[in-house]
Every structure is written in C-alpha cells, then in structure tokens.
C-alpha positions as CSV (number, residue, x, y, z in Angstrom):
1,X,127.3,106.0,131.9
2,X,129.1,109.3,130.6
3,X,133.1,108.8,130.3
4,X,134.0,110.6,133.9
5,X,137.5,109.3,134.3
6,X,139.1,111.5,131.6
7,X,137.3,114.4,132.9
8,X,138.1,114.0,136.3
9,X,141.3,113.0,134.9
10,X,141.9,116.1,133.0
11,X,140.6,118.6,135.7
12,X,143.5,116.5,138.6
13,X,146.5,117.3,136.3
14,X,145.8,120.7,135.3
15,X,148.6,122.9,136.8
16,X,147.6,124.3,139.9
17,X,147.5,128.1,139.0
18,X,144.4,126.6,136.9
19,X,142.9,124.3,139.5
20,X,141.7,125.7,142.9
21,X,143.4,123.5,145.5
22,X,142.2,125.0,148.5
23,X,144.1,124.8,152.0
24,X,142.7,123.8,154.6
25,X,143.1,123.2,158.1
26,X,141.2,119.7,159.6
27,X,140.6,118.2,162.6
28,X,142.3,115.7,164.2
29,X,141.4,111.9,163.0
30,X,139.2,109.2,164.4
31,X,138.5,105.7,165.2
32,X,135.3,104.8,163.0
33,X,133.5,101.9,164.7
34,X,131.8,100.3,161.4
35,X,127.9,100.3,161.5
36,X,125.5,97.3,161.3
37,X,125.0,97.9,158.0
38,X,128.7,98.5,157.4
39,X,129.3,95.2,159.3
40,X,127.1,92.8,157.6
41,X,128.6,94.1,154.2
42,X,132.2,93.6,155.1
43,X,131.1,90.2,156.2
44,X,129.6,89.5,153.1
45,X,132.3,90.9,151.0
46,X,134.6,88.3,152.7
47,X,132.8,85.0,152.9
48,X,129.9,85.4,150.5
49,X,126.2,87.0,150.5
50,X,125.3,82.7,152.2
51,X,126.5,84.0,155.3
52,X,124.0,84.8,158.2
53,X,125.2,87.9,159.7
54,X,123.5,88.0,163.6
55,X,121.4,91.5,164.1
56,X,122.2,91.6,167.7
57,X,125.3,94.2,167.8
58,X,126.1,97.6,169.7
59,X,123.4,99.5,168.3
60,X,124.1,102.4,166.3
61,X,124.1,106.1,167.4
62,X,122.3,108.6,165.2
63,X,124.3,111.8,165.8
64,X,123.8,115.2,164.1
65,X,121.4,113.0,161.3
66,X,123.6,110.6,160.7
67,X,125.4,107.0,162.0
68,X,128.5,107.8,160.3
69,X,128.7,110.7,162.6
70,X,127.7,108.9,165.5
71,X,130.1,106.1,164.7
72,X,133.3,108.2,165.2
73,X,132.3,109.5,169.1
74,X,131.1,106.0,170.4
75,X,132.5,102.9,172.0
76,X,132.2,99.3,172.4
77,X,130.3,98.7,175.6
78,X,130.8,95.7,177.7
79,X,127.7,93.6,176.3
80,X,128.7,95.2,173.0
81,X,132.0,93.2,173.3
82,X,129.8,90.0,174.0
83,X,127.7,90.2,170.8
84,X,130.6,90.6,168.8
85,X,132.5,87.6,170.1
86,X,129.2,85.4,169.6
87,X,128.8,86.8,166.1
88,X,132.4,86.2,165.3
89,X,132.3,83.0,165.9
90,X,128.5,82.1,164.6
91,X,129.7,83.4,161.5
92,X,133.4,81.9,162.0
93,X,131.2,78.1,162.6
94,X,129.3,78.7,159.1
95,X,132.3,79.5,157.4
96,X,134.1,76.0,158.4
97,X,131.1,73.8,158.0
98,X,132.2,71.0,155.3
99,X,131.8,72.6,151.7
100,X,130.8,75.6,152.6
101,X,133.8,77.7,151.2
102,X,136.5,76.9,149.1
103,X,139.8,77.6,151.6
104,X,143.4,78.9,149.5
105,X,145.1,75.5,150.9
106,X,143.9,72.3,152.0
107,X,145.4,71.1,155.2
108,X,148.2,68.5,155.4
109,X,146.4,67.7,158.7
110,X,145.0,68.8,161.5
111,X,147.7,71.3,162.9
112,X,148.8,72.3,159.5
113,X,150.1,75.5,160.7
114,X,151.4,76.9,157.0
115,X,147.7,76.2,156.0
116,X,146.3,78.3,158.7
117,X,148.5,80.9,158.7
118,X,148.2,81.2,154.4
119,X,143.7,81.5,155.1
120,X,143.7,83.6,157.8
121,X,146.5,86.4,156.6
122,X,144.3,86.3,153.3
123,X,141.1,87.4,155.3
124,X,142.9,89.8,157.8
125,X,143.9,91.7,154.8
126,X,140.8,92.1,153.6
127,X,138.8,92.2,156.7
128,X,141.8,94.9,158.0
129,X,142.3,96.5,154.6
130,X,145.9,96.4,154.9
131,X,148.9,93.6,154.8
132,X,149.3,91.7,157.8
133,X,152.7,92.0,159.6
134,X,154.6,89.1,160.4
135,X,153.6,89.2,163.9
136,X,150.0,89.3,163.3
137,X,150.1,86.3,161.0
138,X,152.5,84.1,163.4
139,X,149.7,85.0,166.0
140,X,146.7,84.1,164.3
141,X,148.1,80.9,163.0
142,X,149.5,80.3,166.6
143,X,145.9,80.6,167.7
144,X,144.4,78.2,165.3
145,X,146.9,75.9,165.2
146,X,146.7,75.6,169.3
147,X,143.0,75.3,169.0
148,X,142.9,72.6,166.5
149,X,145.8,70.5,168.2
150,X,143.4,70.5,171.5
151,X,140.4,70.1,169.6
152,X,141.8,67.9,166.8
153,X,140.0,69.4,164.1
154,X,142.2,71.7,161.4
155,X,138.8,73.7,160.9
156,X,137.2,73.8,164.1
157,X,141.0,75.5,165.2
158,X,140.5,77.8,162.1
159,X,137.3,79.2,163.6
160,X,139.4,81.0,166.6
161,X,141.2,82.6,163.9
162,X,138.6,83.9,161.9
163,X,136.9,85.0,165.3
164,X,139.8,86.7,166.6
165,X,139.7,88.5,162.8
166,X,136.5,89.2,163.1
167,X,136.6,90.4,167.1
168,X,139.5,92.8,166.4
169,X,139.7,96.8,166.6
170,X,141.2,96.4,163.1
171,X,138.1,95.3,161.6
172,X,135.6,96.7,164.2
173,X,137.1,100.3,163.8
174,X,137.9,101.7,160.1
175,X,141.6,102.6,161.2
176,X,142.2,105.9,159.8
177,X,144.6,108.6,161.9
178,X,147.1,109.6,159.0
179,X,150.6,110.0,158.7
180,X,152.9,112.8,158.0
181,X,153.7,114.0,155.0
182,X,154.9,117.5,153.2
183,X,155.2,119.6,156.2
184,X,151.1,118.1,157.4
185,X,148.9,115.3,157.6
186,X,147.5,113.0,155.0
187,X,145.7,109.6,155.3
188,X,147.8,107.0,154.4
189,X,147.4,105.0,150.9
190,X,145.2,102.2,152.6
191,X,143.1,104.5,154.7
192,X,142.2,106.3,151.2
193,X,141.7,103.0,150.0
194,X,139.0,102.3,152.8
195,X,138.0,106.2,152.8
196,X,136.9,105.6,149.0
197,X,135.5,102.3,149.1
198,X,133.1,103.0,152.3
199,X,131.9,106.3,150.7
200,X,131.2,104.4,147.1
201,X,130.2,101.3,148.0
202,X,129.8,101.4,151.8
203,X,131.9,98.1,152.7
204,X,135.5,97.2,153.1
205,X,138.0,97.5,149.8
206,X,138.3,94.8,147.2
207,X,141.5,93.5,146.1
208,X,142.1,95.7,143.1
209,X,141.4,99.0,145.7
210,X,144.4,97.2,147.9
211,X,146.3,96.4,145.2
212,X,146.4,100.0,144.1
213,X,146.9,101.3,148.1
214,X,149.8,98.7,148.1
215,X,151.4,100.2,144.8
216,X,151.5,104.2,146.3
217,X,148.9,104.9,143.9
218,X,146.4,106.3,146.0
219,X,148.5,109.2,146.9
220,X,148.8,110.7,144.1
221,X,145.8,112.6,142.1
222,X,146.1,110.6,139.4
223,X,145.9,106.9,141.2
224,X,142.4,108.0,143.0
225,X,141.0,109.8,140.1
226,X,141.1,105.9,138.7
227,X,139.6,103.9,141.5
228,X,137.0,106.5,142.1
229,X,136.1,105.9,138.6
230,X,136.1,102.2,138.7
231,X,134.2,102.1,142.1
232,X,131.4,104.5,140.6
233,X,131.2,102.3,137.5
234,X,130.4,99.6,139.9
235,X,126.5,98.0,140.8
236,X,128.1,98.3,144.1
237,X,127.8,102.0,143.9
238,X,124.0,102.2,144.2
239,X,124.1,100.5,147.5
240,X,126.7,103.0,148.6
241,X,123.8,105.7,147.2
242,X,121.4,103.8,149.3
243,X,123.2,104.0,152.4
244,X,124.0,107.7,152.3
245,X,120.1,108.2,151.8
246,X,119.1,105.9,154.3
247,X,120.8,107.8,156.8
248,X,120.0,111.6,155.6
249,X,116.9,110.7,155.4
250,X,116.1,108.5,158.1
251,X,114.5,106.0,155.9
252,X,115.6,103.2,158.4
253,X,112.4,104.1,160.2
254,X,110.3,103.3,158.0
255,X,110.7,99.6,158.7
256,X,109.1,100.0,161.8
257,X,106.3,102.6,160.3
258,X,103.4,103.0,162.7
259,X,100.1,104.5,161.8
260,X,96.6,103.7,163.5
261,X,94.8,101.4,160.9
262,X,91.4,102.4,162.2
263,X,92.2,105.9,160.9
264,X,94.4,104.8,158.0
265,X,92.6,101.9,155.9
266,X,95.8,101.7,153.7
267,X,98.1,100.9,156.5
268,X,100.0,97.6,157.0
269,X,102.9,96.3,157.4
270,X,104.0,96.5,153.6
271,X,103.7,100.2,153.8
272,X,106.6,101.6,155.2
273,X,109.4,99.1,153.3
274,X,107.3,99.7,150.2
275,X,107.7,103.8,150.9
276,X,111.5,103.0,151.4
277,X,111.9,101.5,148.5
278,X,109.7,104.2,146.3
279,X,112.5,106.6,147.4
280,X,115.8,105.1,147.1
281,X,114.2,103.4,143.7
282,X,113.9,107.0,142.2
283,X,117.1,108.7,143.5
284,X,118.7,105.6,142.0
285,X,117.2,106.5,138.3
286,X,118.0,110.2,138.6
287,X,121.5,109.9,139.7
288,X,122.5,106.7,137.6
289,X,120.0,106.4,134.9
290,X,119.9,109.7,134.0
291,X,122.7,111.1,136.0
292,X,120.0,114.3,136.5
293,X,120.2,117.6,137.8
294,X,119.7,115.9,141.9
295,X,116.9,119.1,142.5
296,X,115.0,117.5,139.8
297,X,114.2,114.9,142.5
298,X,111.9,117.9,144.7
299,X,109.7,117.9,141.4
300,X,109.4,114.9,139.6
301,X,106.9,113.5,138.6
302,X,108.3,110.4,137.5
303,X,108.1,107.4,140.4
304,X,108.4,104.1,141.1
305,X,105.2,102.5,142.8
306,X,104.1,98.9,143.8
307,X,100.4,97.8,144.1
308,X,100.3,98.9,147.9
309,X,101.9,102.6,147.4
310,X,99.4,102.7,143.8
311,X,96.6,102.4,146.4
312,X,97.4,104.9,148.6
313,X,98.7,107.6,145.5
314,X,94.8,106.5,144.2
315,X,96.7,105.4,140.8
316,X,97.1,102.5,138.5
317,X,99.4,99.8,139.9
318,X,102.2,99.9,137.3
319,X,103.0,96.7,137.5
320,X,101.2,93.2,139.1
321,X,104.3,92.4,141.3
322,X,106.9,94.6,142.6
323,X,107.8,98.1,141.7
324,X,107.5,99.3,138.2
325,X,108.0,103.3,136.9
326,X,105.3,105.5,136.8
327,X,104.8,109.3,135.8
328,X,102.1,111.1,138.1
329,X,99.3,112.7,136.1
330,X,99.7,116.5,135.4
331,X,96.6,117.2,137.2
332,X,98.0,115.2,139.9
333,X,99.2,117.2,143.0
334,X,101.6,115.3,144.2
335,X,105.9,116.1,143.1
336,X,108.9,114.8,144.0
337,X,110.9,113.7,147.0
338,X,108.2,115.7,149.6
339,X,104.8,113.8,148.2
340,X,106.3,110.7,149.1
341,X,104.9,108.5,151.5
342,X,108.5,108.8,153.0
343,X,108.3,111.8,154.1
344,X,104.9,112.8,154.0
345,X,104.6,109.3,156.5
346,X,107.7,109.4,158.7
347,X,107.2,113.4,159.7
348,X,103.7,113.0,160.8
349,X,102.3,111.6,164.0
350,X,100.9,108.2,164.0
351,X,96.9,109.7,163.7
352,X,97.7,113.4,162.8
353,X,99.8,115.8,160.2
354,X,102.8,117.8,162.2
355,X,103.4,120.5,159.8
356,X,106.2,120.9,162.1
357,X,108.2,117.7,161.4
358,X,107.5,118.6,158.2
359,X,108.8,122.2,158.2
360,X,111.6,120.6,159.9
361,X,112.3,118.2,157.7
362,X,112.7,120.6,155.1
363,X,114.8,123.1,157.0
364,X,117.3,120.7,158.6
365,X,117.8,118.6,156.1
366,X,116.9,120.0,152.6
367,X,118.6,123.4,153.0
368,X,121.0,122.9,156.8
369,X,119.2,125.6,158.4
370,X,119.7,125.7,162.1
371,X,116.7,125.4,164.0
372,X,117.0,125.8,168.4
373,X,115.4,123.2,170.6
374,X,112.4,123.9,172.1
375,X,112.6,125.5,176.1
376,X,112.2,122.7,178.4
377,X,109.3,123.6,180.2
378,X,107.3,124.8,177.2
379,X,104.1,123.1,176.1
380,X,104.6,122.1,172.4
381,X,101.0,120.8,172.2
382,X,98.7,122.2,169.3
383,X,95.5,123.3,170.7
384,X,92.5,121.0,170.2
385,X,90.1,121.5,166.9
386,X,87.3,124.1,167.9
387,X,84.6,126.4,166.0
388,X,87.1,128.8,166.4
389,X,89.5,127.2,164.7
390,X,88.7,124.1,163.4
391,X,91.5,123.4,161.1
392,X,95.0,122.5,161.7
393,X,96.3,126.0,160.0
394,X,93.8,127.6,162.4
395,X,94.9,125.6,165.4
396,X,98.4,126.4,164.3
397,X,98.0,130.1,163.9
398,X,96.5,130.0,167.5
399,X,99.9,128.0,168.5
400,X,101.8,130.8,167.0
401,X,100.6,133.7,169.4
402,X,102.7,132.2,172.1
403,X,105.8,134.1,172.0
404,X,107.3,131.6,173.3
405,X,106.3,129.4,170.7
406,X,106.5,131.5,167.7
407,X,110.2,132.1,167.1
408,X,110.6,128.9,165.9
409,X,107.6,127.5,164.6
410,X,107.5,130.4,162.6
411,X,110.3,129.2,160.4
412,X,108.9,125.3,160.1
413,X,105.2,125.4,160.0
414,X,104.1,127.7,157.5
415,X,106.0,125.8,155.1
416,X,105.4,122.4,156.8
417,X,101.1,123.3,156.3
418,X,101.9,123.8,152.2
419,X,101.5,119.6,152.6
420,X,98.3,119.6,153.9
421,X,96.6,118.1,151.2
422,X,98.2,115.2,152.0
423,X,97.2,112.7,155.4
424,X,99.3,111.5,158.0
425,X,100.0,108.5,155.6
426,X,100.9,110.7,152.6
427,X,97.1,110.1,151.2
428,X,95.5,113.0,149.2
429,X,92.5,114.5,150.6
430,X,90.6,117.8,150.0
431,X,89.2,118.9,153.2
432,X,90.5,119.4,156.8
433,X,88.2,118.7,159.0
434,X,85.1,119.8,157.1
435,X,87.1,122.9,155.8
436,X,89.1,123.7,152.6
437,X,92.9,123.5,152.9
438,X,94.8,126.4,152.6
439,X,98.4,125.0,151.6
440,X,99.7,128.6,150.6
441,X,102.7,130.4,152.4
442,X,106.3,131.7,152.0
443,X,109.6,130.5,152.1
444,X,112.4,132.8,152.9
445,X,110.5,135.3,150.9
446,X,109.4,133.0,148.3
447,X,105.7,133.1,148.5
448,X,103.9,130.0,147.2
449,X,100.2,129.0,146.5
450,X,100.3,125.1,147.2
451,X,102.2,122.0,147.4
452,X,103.5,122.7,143.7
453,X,105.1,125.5,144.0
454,X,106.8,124.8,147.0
455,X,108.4,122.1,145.6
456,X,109.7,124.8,142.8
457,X,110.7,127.4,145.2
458,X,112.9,124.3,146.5
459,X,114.1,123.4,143.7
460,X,115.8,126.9,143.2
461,X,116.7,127.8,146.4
462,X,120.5,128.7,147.1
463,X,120.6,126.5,150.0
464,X,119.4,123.7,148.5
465,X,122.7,122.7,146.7
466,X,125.2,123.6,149.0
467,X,123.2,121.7,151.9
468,X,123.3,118.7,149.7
469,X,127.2,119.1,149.1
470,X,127.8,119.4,152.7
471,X,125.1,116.1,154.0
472,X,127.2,114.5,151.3
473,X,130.9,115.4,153.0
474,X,129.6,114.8,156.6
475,X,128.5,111.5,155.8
476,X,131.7,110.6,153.9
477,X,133.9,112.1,156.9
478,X,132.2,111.9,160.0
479,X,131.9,115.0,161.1
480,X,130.8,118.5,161.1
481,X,132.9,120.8,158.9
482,X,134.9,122.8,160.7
483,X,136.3,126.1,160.2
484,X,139.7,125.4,158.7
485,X,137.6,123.0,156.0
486,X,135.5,125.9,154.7
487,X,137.0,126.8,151.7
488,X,137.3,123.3,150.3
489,X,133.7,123.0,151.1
490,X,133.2,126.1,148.9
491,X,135.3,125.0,146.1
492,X,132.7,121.4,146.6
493,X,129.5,123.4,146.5
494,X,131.3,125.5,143.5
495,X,131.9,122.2,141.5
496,X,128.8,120.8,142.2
497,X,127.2,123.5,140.3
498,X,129.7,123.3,137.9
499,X,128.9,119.9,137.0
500,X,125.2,120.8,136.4
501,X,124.0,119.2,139.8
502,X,125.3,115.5,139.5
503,X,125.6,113.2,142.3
504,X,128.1,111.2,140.5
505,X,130.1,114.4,139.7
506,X,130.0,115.1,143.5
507,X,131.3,111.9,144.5
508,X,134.1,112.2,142.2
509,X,135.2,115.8,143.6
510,X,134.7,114.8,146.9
511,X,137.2,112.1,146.0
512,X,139.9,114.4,145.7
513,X,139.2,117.5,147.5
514,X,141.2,117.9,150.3
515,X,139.2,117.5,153.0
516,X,139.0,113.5,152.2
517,X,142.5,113.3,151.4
518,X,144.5,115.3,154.5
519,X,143.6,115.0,157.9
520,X,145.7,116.9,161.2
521,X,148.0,114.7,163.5
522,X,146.3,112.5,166.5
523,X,146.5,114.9,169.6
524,X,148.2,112.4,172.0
525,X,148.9,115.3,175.0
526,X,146.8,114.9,178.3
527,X,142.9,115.8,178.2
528,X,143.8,118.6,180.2
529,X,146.3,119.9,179.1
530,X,144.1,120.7,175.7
C-alpha cells in the first residue's frame, strides 16, 4: 500500500491560502438507526465473530439507493422494539454461558456490584462509542446487581445489563447532532470517531479510534488525517468497501436471485451469491491491490470467476474450488462492471432482458442522472414479439412512438439495448429471437457500435466521476447534498481527479472535507413554526 498518511498529511497543514477549504452551509444532524449489517458487526466487534447475531430486526429502508439514507428518516416500530429486546438478550445469554468470554473481573460473588459495574461500563463504551457517565454506570450495575441478587446468579444478573446495552438508543442510533464550536457547528470528537470508523470499516470504533476521540485529537486535521490512515491500512477496510457497494449497487438482491430454470439451464441457487462475490472480489483488487484508476472497473477485463459463473461466461473455471482471477479473452465481448452477471442478472426480468433497468441502471447510478417516474396510468408494457417486429430493439422502437412513453425511455433504452448480447442471466448469445442483434446506439452524443464501446464512452464520461464522488458522500452522510454543501462537493470531485481516480484517495478527502467534519445545530423549534 502506497505511503498515504504523509500525503494526506502534507496537503491538511498546508496554509490555507494554499489549500481550498471550502465553506459550507449543512443541514441539520440526525439520529442514524444502525443497519442489520451495521448491527451484527458492532456485535461482533464487542463479543467476538462466535456470537450468533438473530436476523429478525426492523427491516431496513432503501431510500434514495441506499440504507444509510434510509437509516436516518426511520424509526423503531413497536414489534421492532420486540426483536431487539429478544436479540439483546439471546445474544446477552451466549455471552454469559460458562467459558464463553473472558470477563475484565471475576466476581467476589453473586451480587458483586464493583464487578458488574467494571464489565458492563467497558462494553457501553464501546457499544456507545463514548465514556459512560457516572449515572449510566451506577444504573447498569444497579440493574445487574438487582437481577442477580433475585436470581442468585452474578452472570445470569449481568445479562440484563448487557441487554439494557444492547436495547439502548445509544447503541441502536449512531448518536451524532454536533456541538458548537467557532461561531457553527462541528461533530464532536467521538461522533468523528464513529463518522470515520462506520464509513472505513462499517462498525462501531475500536479502542485506539476512542482513545484518540478521548485525547481531542480528532478535531484537529492533523489527529484524523492519522486514524483515517490507520483505518484504511486495516483488512477491516475492504468490508467497509463491501458495504458501500452492496448498497449502490443493490447487490443484496442477489441473494435471493430469481430466474426461470426452464429458460435458464445455468440457474440455481449458487448463482446469484457467486455473481455477488465476482463483483465485490474485483472492486476489491482495483481499489486495494492495485489502488486503480476506479473507471478502469467499466472495462476490465480482468475478473474473478468460480466454476458456476466460468459456466455461464462459457470460460475455463480458474480454479477447482472457489473463486480464482481470470482475464477475459480479447475476442471476448464481455468488459467490466456492466458484463457481470450482477448487473446484467439483477436489471433483467426473471425470463426477459429490460433494456430499461438496464439503461437505468446506468443513468441513476453510474452517472446520477435524474430520471421521472413513469405517469400512473401509463402502460409500461413492451409490445409482444411479431413479424413486424420481432426483436426486442424492434418491439422497443414500437414502445417508443408513444409520446407518452418516449420522453423517458428515450434516455434508458437505447443505451440499455447495447447489452443485448447478453441473456437475462448475463449469458452471451448471438441472436434475438432468430434475428441478429443490433447493440449500437448513443450516449449523450457519444455514438457507440456495441457493448465495448459503451463501456469506453463510460469510462470517459464527465459524469462518471463526479457521480461516483457524490454515491460515495451520500453513503458516508446520509443524505442528499444540499445546496450549502456544493462547493465542498466540488473541491471532492476536484480531488478525486486529482488523485488519478483512487478510491482510497477519496476516502481520505472525504475524511477531512468539511461536509463530514461540520454539521448545523439540531432545530429544536415547533414543527410548525419551521
């Protein structure tokens, strides 16, 4: 891994009239409720990867493409509260069992209050990323030490403390409104703490990030130009990767992947993890293998494949058991992120192509393009094949002549049909129906013959970058820029290039740009009176 941390270093104490520090003007803070995902890792992170974390929890809420988002506008509903008692304490019971976790005290007996109160302040710290007050630690012990004297047990006592942990809007919520500071609004020095670890390694802070929180370190440029180092230098950073991708790219779904195996010979279960995989495996070897130019993904050639996905790409399996790297051959069609069974599979209908989820696809999330919802009583059918029209380009162009239709189809599927070539499952294939495919078209002005020169025109469109810079920021935040952000986005996307496309790069400005770091005050005043 290149030496980032004196560059970064270097570029945070560089006298401002050198350094762009834009202003900006945020919105107000929010209550994050942690995701599943987010959940189970915290959980982990406190009593060890053993733990069985239960899957029944408030569901998440995709909003605007992503959890993160839909995290910050949702609450707890009543059977919501349920599940996360009965996990708190399934997880609380596993924790407790005899020998299976090594506890910072042993008691003196079963109400050993000091010994409660010593356990449970040193997972409410972690589990709150913060120090416990005196008041929370009395409680918690009081709990613990009431429950064991009734129950006459020291550990069975401990599990309503670790429950009541584990049930509270401190660990549920990622507790970041700010404080003031210099005339505005920063996030305190834990809440940068929990900001940096959840957008590196998508979990609670280690002791080391607290440490430095504790210390006032993480206010100043220089104190998070270090941890944002360390945290990057971490394996723990590539599941942080994985997460962001997982939710810009919906690749959750593919668990779940249905196709009709009557039409697709090469479906099964095993496909739609195994596609998963393929994708994250490969952003993972651009961004920390190579630490690539990120649009290099759109045209790669270079994959990772397992003996299921080597049937289906009509290649050599790699390797006899699981994934193993592979470069497509030349005369091989297929490039990049957009001949993956990912994508090719998830925007597709279970027995046909949709050149408009795939148009879409590449519109709303590969360049942020804006594209309006159909009108509600408008049939978004395609017309059945006929001799007329008997492929889907033809049944398409017929599709197209409805005005009503046309505005908006005419931005997704003419670029969505340049991936005709490949099925509903992502396999190649020649013919549509009997006919030649015509995968030729335009984007934005960019005209294209096929597949492959799509995925150039892609790769050098202006939107391309900046679109990733700003997925990046929404997932990190929460939200949807708004206006008063918009030149620290600029400076972003500016530094992005800069830094010759790298992801890691982009983490690391992200890290100290303002719009991570400052936040506006809480607007406490009556909803209507706003």
């Amino acid at each position: 891994m290149r030496m980032l941390l004196p560059l970064l270093s270097a570029l945070l104490l560089m006298p401002a009239c050198e350094r762009e520090v834009p202003e900006i003007d945020p919105p107000a803070p929010t209550l994050r409720r942690l995701t599943t995902a987010q959940y189970s890792n915290a959980v982990h992170d406190l009593f060890g990867e053993e733990v069985v974390v239960p899957r029944q929890l408030e569901p998440d809420v995709n909003l605007e493409g992503f959890f993160s988002i839909g995290a910050a506008v949702t609450s707890i509903s009543p059977r919501g509260v349920e599940q996360y008692e009965e996990a708190a304490f399934a997880i609380a019971e596993q924790i407790t069992a005899p020998g299976a976790f090594d506890f910072d005290c042993e008691p003196a007996g079963s109400a050993d209050r000091a010994c409660a109160q010593e356990i449970l302040e040193g997972f409410a710290r972690r589990a709150w990323s913060r120090p416990v007050t005196a008041d929370e630690g009395d409680v918690l012990a009081g709990l613990a030490t009431d429950a064991a004297e009734v129950l006459g047990d020291f550990h069975e006592g401990l599990q309503y403390g670790i429950a009541a942990i584990l049930q509270s809007p401190k660990f549920l919520y990622r507790d970041e409104l700010g404080e003031p500071a210099d005339g505005g609004h920063r996030f305190t020095a834990f809440e940068v703490a929990t900001r940096l670890s959840f957008l590196f390694w998508n979990t609670i802070p280690d002791d080391e990030l607290l440490a430095a929180a504790e210390s006032g370190a993480l206010l100043t440029d220089e104190g998070v130009a270090e941890q944002a180092d360390r945290l990057l230098a971490d394996p723990r950073s590539r599941a942080g990767l994985r997460a962001f991708l997982s939710e810009l790219f919906d690749l959750h779904r593919l668990d779940s992947l249905s196709k009709d195996p009557t039409v697709f010979v090469h479906m099964s279960d095993e496909v739609g993890p195994s596609a998963k995989e393929e994708t994250l495996l490969g952003f993972e070897h651009l961004v920390f293998v190579e630490d690539d130019d990120f649009r290099n993904i759109l045209t790669t050639q270079r994959t990772f494949l397992n003996r299921k996905l080597a049937a289906i790409y009509n290649v050599p399996a790699p390797t006899r058991d699981g994934f193993g790297e592979t470069v497509l051959p030349t005369t091989d069609m297929r490039r990049g992120l957009l001949g993956q069974v990912s994508v090719l599979a998830l925007q597709s209908h279970p027995i046909n192509n949709s050149p408009t989820l795939r148009g879409k696809f590449i519109r709303n999330v590969l360049l942020c393009h804006t594209i309006p919802p159909p009108p509600a009583d408008v049939d978004t059918s395609i017309p059945e094949p006929s001799g007329e029209a008997p492929t889907l380009r033809d049944r398409v162009q017929e599709h197209l002549q409805d005005p009503t239709c046309a505005g908006c189809h005419q931005i997704t599927d003419p670029i969505g049909l340049a991936m005709e070539h490949f099925d509903a499952l992502g396999r190649y294939r020649e013919q549509d129906n009997g006919h030649a495919i015509d995968p030729s078209g335009d984007l934005d002005g960019e005209e294209f013959a096929g597949f492959e020169e799509l995925a150039t025109v892609l790769h050098d469109h202006e939107d391309v970058p900046d679109c990733f810079s700003r997925q990046v920021f929404r997932y990190a935040t929460g939200h949807r820029r708004a206006v008063g952000e918009n030149d620290a986005l600029k400076v972003l996307a500016e530094d992005f290039e800069a830094g010759n496309y790298s992801v890691q790069q982009l983490m690391l400005d992200l890290s100290w740009n303002p719009v991570f770091r400052k936040t506006a005050a809480v607007d406490d005043s009556p909803a209507e009176e706003r």
